[in-house]
C-alpha positions as CSV (number, residue, x, y, z in Angstrom):
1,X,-5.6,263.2,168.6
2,X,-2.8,260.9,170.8
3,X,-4.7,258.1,172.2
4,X,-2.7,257.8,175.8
5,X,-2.0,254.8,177.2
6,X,-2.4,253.0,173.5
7,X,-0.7,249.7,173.7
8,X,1.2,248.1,170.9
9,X,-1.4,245.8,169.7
10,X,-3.7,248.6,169.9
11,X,-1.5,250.3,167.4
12,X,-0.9,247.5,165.3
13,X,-4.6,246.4,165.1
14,X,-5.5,250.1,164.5
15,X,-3.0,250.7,161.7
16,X,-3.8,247.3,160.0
17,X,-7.2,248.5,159.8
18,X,-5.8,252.0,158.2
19,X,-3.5,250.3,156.0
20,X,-5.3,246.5,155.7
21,X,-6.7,248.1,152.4
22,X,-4.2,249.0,151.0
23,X,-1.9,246.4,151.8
24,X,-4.6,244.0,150.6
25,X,-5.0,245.4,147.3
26,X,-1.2,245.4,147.1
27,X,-0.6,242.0,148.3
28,X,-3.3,239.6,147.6
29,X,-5.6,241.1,144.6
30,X,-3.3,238.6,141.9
31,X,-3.9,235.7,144.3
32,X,-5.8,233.0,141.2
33,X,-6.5,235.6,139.3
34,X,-6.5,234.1,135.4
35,X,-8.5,237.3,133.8
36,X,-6.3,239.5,131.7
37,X,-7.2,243.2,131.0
38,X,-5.6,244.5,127.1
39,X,-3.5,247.8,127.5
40,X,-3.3,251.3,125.5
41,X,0.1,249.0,124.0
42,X,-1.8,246.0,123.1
43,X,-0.5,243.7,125.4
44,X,-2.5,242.2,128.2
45,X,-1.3,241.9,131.7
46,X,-3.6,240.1,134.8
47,X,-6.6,242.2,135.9
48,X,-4.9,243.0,139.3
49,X,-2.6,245.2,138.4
50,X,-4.2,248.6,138.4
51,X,-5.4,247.8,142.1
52,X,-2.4,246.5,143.2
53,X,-1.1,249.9,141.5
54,X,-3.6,251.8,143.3
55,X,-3.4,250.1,147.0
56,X,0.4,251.8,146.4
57,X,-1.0,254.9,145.6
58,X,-2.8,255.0,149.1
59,X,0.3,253.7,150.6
60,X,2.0,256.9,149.3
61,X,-1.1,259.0,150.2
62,X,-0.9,258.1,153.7
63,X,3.2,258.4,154.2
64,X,3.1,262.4,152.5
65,X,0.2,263.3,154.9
66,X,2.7,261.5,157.7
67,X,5.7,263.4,156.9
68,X,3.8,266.6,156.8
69,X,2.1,266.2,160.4
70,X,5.6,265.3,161.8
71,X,6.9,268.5,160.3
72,X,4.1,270.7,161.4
73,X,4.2,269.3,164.6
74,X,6.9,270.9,166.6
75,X,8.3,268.1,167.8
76,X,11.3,267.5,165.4
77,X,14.8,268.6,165.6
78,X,16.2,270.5,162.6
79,X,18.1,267.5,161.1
80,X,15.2,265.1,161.3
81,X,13.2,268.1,160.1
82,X,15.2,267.9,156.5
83,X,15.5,263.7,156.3
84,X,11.1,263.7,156.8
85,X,11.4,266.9,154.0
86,X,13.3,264.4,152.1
87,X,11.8,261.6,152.6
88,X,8.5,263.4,151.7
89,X,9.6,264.5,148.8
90,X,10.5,260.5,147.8
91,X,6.9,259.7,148.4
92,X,5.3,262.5,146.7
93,X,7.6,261.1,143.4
94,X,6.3,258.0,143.9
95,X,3.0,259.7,144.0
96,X,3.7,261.3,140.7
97,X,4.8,258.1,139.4
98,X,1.9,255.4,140.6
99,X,-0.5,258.0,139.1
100,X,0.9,258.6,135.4
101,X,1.4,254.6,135.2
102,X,-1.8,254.4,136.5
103,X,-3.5,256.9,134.0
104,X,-1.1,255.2,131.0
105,X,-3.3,251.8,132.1
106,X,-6.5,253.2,131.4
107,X,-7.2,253.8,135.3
108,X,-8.0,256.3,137.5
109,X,-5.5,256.8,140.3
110,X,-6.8,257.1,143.6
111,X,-7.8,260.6,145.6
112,X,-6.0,260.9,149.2
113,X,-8.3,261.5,151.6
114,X,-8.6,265.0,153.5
115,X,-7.2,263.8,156.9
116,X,-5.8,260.5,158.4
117,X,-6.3,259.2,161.9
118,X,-3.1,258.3,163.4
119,X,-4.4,258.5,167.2
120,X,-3.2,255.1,167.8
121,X,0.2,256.7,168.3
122,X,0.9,259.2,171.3
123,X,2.7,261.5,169.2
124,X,4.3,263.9,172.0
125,X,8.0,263.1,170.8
126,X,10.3,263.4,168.1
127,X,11.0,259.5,169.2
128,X,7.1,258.6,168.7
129,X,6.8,260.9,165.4
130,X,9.6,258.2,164.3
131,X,8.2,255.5,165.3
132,X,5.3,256.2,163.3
133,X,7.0,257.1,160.4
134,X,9.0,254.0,160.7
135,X,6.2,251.7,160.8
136,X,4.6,253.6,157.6
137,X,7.6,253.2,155.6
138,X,7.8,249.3,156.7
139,X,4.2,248.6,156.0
140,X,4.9,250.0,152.5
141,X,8.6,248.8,152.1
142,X,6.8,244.9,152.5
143,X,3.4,246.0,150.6
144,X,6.0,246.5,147.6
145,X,7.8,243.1,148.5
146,X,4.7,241.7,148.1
147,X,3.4,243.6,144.4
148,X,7.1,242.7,143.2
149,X,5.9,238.9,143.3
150,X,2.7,239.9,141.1
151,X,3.7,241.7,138.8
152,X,4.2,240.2,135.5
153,X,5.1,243.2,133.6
154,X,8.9,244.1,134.0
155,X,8.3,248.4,134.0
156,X,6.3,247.8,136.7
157,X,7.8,245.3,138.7
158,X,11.5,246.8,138.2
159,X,9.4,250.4,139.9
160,X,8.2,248.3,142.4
161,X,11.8,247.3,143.1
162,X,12.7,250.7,143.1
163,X,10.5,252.2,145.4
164,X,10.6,249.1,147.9
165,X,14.1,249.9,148.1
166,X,13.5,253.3,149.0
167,X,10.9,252.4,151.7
168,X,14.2,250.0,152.9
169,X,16.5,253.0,153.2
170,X,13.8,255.5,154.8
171,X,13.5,252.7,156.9
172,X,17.2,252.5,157.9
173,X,17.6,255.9,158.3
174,X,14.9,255.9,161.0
175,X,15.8,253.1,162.7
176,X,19.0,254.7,163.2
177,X,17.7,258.1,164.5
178,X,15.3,256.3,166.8
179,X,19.6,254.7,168.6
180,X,18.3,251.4,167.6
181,X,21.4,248.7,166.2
182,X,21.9,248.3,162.8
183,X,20.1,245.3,160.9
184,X,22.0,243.2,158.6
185,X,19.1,241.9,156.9
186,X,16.1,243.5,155.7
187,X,14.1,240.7,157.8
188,X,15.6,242.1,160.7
189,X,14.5,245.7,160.1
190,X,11.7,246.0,162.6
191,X,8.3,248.0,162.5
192,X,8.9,249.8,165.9
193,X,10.2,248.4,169.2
């Protein structure tokens, strides 16, 4: 599982691969995009939105399967034990969410997979279960900056909103259990070290 001796880039190259779709569909899938797809209400909106909608979806997919390896695995105090119960719980809402606004669009909302790789992290402390689960919840915390500049539709870009700023506060919290300094800007919230 744990890849030892995994650099940083390793890690980074290896979870941009994991996440690259994802955070592609998210980010880039309005980029020119002048088609327009008509809606259950009438109204048309650009033909990105379901996949951007759906890249989100895997986002959330990922972060739940996350949060419950980190709390099968043993290596988590009883506090931080609660916060990942918590903070799965956000996700799996968000899950909930993506899919019925996905479903109210006409689309079909994305299956998680069965398992996710995450052996580009030694995970054999509760410091590199955090790490992980802080570079998750910034990958989607800017995935959702991104899809809030897309969106043309204000349901879905004030959810977008929402949920980024949840990914923001996970984020916080994590960075704060992992003893690093408190960021006074989201710019300055890093991914891990």
């Amino acid at each position: 599982m744990p890849k030892p001796g995994a650099t940083m880039s390793d890690r980074r190259l290896f979870l941009s691969a994991l996440m690259g779709g994802a955070a592609l569909a998210v980010s880039g899938s309005l980029v020119g995009c002048k088609k327009t797809e008509a809606t259950p209400s009438g109204d048309s909106r650009p033909a990105g939105d379901l996949s951007i909608l759906n890249g989100a979806l895997v986002l959330e997919h990922t972060a739940i399967y996350a949060y419950g390896l980190a709390g099968g695995s043993g290596l988590l105090s009883t506090g931080l034990l609660a916060v990942g119960g918590t903070f799965k719980g956000s996700h799996e809402s968000h899950r909930e969410a993506l899919s019925a606004v996905i479903k109210s669009l006409g689309g079909s909302p994305v299956d998680p997979k069965k398992d996710y790789d995450f052996s580009a992290f030694e995970l054999r402390s509760e410091a590199d279960v955090l790490r992980l689960a802080l570079f998750l919840e910034m990958k989607a915390a800017r995935a959702y900056q991104s899809a809030v500049s897309q969106f043309k539709t204000k349901s879905l870009l004030d959810a977008a909103v929402r949920i980024m700023g949840d990914e923001v506060s996970h984020a916080t919290v994590l960075r704060s259990a992992l003893g690093k300094a408190p960021a006074g800007f989201y710019s300055q919230i890093d991914e891990v070290d």
